[in-house]
C-alpha positions in Angstrom: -163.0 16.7 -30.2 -165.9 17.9 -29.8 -164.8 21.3 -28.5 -163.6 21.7 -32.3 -166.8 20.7 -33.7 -168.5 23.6 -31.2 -166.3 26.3 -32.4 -167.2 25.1 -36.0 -170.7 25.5 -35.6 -170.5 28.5 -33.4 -169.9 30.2 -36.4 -173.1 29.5 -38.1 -175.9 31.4 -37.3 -177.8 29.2 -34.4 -180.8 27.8 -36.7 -178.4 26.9 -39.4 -176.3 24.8 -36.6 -179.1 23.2 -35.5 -180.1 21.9 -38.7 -176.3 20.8 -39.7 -175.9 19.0 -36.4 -179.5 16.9 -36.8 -178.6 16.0 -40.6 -174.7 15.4 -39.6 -176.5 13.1 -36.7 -179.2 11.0 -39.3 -176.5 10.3 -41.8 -174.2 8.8 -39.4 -177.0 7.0 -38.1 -177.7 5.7 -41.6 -174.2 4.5 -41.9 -174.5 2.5 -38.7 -171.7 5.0 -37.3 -173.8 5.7 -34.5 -174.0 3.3 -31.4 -177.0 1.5 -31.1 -179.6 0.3 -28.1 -180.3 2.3 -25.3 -178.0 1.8 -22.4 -179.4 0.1 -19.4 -178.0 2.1 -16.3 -179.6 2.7 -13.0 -183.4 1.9 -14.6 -186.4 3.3 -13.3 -190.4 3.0 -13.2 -192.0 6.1 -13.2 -196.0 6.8 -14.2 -195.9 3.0 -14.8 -193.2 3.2 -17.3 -189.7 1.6 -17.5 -187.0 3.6 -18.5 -183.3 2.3 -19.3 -181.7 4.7 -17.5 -182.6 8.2 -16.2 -181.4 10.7 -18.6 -183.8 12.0 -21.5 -183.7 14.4 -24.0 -186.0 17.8 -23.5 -188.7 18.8 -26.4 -187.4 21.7 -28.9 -184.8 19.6 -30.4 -186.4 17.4 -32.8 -189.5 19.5 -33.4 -191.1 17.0 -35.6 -189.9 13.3 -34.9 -187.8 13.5 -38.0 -184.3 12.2 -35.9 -185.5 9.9 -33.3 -183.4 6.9 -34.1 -180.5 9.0 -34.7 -181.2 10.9 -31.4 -182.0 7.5 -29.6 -178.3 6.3 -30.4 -176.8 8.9 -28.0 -177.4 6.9 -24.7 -180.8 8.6 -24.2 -183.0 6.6 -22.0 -186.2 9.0 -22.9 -186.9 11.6 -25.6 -189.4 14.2 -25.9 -189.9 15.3 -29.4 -192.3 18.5 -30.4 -193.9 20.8 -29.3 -196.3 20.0 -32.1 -199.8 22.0 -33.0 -202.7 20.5 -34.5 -202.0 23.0 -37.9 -198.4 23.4 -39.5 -196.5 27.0 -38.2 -193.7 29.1 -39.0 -193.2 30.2 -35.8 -191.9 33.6 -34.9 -189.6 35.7 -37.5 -185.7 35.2 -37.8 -183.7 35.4 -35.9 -184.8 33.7 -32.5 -181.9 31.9 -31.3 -179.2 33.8 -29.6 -176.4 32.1 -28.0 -174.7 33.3 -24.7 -171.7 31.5 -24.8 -170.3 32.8 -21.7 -173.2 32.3 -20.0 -173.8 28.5 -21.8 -177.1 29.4 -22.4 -179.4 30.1 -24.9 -182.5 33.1 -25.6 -184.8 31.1 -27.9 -188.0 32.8 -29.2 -189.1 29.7 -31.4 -192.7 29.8 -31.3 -193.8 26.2 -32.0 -192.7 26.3 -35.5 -193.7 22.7 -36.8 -195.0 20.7 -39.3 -198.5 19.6 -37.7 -199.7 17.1 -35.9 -200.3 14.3 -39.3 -196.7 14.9 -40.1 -196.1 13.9 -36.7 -197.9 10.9 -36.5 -196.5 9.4 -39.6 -192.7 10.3 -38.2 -193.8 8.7 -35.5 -195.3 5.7 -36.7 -191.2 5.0 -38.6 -189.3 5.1 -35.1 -187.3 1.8 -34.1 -186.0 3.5 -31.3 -187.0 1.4 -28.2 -186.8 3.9 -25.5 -189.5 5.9 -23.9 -190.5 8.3 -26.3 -193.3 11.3 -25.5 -194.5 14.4 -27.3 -194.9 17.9 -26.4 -198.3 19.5 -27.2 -198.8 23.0 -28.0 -202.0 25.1 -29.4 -201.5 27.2 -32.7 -200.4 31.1 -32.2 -203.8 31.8 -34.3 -206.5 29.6 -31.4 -207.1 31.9 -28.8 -206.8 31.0 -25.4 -210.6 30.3 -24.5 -210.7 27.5 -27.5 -206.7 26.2 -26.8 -208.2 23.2 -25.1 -209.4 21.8 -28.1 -205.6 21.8 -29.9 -204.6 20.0 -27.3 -207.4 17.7 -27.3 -207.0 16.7 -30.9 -203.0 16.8 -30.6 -203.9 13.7 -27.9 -206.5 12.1 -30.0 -204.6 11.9 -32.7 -200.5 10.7 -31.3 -202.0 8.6 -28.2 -201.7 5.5 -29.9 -198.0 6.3 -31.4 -196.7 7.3 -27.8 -195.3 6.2 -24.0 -196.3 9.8 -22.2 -198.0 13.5 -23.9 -196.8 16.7 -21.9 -199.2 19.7 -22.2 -197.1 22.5 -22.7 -198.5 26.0 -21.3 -195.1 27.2 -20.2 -193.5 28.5 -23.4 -193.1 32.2 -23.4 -192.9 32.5 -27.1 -196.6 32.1 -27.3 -198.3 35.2 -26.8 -200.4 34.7 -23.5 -200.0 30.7 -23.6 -198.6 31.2 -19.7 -202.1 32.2 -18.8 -203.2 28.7 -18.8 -200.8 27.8 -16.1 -203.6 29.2 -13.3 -207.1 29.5 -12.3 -210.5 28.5 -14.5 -208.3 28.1 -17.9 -206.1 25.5 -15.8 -209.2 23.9 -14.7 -211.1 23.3 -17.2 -208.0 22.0 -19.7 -207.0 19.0 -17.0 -210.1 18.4 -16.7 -211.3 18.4 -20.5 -208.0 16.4 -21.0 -208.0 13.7 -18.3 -211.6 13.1 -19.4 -210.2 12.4 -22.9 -207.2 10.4 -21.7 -209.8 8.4 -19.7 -211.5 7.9 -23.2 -208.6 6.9 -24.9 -207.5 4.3 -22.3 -210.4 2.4 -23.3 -210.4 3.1 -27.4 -206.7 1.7 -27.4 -206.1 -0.6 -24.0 -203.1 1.2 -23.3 -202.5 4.1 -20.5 -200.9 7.1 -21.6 -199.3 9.4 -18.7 -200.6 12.9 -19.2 -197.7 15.6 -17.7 -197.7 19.1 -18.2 -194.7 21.6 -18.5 -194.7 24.2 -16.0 -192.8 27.9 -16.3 -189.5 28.5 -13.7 -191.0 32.1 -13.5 -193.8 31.4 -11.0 -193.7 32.4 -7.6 -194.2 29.9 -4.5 -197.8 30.3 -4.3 -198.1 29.8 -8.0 -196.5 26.5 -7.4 -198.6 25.8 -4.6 -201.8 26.4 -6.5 -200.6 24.4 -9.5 -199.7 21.6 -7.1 -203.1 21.4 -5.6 -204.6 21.2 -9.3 -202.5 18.6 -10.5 -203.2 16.3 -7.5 -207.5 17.4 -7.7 -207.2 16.2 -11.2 -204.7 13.3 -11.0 -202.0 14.7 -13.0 -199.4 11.8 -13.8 -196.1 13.8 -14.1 -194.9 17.6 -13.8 -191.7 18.7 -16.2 -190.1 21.7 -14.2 -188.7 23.4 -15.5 -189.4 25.3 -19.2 -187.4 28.3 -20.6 -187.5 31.7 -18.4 -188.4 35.1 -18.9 -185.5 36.3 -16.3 -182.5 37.5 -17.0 -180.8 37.4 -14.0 -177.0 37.1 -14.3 -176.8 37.7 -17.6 -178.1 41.4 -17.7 -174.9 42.8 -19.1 -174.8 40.4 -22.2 -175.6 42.4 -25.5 -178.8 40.0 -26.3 -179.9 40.0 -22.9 -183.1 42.1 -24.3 -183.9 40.0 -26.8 -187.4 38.3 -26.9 -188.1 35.0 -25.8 -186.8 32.4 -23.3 -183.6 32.1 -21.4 -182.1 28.2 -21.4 -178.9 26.8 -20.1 -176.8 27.4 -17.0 -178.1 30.7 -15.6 -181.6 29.4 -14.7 -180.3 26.2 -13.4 -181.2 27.3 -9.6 -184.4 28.8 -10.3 -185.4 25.2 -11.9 -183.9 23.5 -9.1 -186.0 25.6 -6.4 -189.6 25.4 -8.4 -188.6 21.5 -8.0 -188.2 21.4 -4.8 -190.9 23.4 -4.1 -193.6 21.0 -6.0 -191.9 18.1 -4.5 -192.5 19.4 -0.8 -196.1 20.0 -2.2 -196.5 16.7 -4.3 -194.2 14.3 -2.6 -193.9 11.1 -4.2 -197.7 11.2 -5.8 -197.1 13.1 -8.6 -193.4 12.5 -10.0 -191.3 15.4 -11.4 -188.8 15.9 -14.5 -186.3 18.3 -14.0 -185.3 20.4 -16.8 -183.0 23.6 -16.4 -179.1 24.3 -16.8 -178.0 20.4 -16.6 -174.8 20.5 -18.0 -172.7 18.2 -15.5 -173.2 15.3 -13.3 -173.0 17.9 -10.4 -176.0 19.6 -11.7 -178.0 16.6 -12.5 -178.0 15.6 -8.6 -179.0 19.1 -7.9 -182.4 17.8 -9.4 -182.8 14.5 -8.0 -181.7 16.0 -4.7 -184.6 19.0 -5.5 -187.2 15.7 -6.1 -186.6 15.1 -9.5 -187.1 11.1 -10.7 -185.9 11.9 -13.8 -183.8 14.3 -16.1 -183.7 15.9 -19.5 -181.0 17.5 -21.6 -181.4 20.6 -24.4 -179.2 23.3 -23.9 -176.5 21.5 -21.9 -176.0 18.8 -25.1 -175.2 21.7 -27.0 -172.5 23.4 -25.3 -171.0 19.9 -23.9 -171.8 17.9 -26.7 -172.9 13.7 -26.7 -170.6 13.1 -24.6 -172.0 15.1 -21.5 -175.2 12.0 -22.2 -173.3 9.3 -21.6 -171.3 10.5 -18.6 -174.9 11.5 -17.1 -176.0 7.8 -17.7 -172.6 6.5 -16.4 -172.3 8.6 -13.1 -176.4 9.7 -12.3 -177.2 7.7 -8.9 -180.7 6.0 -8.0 -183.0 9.5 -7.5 -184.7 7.8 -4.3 -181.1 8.1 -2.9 -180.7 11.5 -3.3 -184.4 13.0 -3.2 -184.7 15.7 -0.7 -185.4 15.4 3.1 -186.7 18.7 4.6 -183.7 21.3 3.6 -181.2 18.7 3.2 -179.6 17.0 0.5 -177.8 14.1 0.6 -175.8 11.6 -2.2 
């Protein structure tokens, strides 16, 4: 069925879809069409946390908490809602989605847009969803880089009592120069600045928020190396491998391959998978890993627990396979400690 619902919506421009499907999603949600609870299958504690099952939903989908429960009723054992900015944004000019169907994959060139971080917190403040739920944390397009801590500092002040984990995003490539932060002194100083205030916040509320931060699927293996060695100095809680990508390798000949903006979906599916692998041989089992990038079948969701993942998430997949590829992720996903990598081997 749903294959008929794609090619309905495939005809609508891409933003337009995206609002259709979230509205389509609240209002059977509202008339209990929906199922409800979150499944419990194969459950896992990571960063302290107990997750129903393994499977969550990536940030960029509901940008400002305004679907949870409606979102929360497709199997998800985790969602990630955001990236949100301390001020309200547009984002980048129209268009900025570009499907590549072939490819099932996406170009997005978003830009944060979002309704700021108080809309946020009262969004979040309705949820009944009883999942794991975390935010994404951007800085505005207008803060430049050298003050971009503090967005993210008052985007964690603010939602830390509202949330399970936060996720510094500073992998985007829709932001200009928001990357930069990903190495040397800017990296630094904002894990530091930030698991000072987390360490704050612990005692304000009583409660222990993991801190995880989104990294590119562009950077090279020193890069990852270098980022590895920063997250353990500064006791990073979780790494979310992988974010959008700048490449555009195999799908060079498509006529939007040029487009601006970040390549999702199926084609950067083995970059993801190698950047995972390559923190977990630098991180082991101290710092646990999300993996992100071109899941779109219960083949390619092992690929990242055998890479190191604990954990999954969903975007671009759910939309070219539809719910139903969340429930037979839940269903078929084995234990990640069975399948985690062992030097260049994979086994499950």
């Amino acid at each position: 069925m749903y294959s008929c619902i794609r090619f309905l919506l495939f005809l609508l421009p891409p933003e337009t879809a995206h609002w259709v499907v979230l509205r389509g999603l609240n209002l059977l949600h509202r008339c209990r069409l929906l199922g409800r609870g979150v499944p419990s299958c194969n459950p896992q504690t990571v960063m302290g946390l107990d997750f129903a099952n393994p499977v969550g939903l990536a940030a960029g989908l509901d940008k400002n908490g305004e679907y949870i429960d409606a979102l929360g009723c497709l199997g998800f054992g985790f969602i990630e809602v955001g990236a949100v900015t301390p001020k309200a944004q547009a984002g980048n000019p129209k268009p900025r989605i570009f499907r590549l169907k072939r490819h099932h994959a996406l170009i997005n060139a978003m830009g944060f847009p979002n309704k700021g971080l108080a809309y946020m917190i009262e969004r979040l403040r309705r949820r009944r969803y009883q999942g794991v739920l975390g935010v994404n944390l951007g800085k505005n397009a207008s803060t430049p880089l050298s003050e971009a801590v503090n967005d993210y500092k008052a985007c964690m002040i603010g939602l830390y009592p509202y949330v399970d984990f936060l996720t510094v995003n500073i992998s985007s490539p829709n932001t200009p120069g928001l990357r930069e932060l990903q190495g040397g002194e800017y990296l630094d100083h904002l894990l530091e600045t930030l698991k000072h205030e987390q360490t704050e916040l612990h005692r304000l509320h009583n409660k222990y928020v993991p801190l995880l931060v989104k990294v590119a699927p562009d950077l090279d293996d020193g890069d990852i190396h270098g980022m590895a060695a920063c997250f353990k100095r500064h006791n990073i809680d979780g790494v979310i491998a992988t974010n959008t990508s700048f490449s555009r390798q195999g799908v060079e000949e498509h006529k939007d391959s040029e487009r601006f903006g970040g390549l999702s979906g199926r084609p950067i599916a083995e970059r993801a998978n190698h950047v995972i692998a390559k923190l977990y041989e630098a991180l082991g089992n101290d710092i646990p890993l999300i993996g992100v990038g071109g899941i779109d079948s219960v083949a390619s969701a092992k690929d990242k627990f055998a890479a190191g993942a604990s954990l999954i998430q969903v975007y671009t997949g759910l939309i070219y396979q539809g719910p139903g590829l969340v429930r037979e992720l839940v269903k078929n996903t084995p234990d990640s400690s069975l399948v985690k990598r062992s030097g260049d081997t994979r086994s499950g």
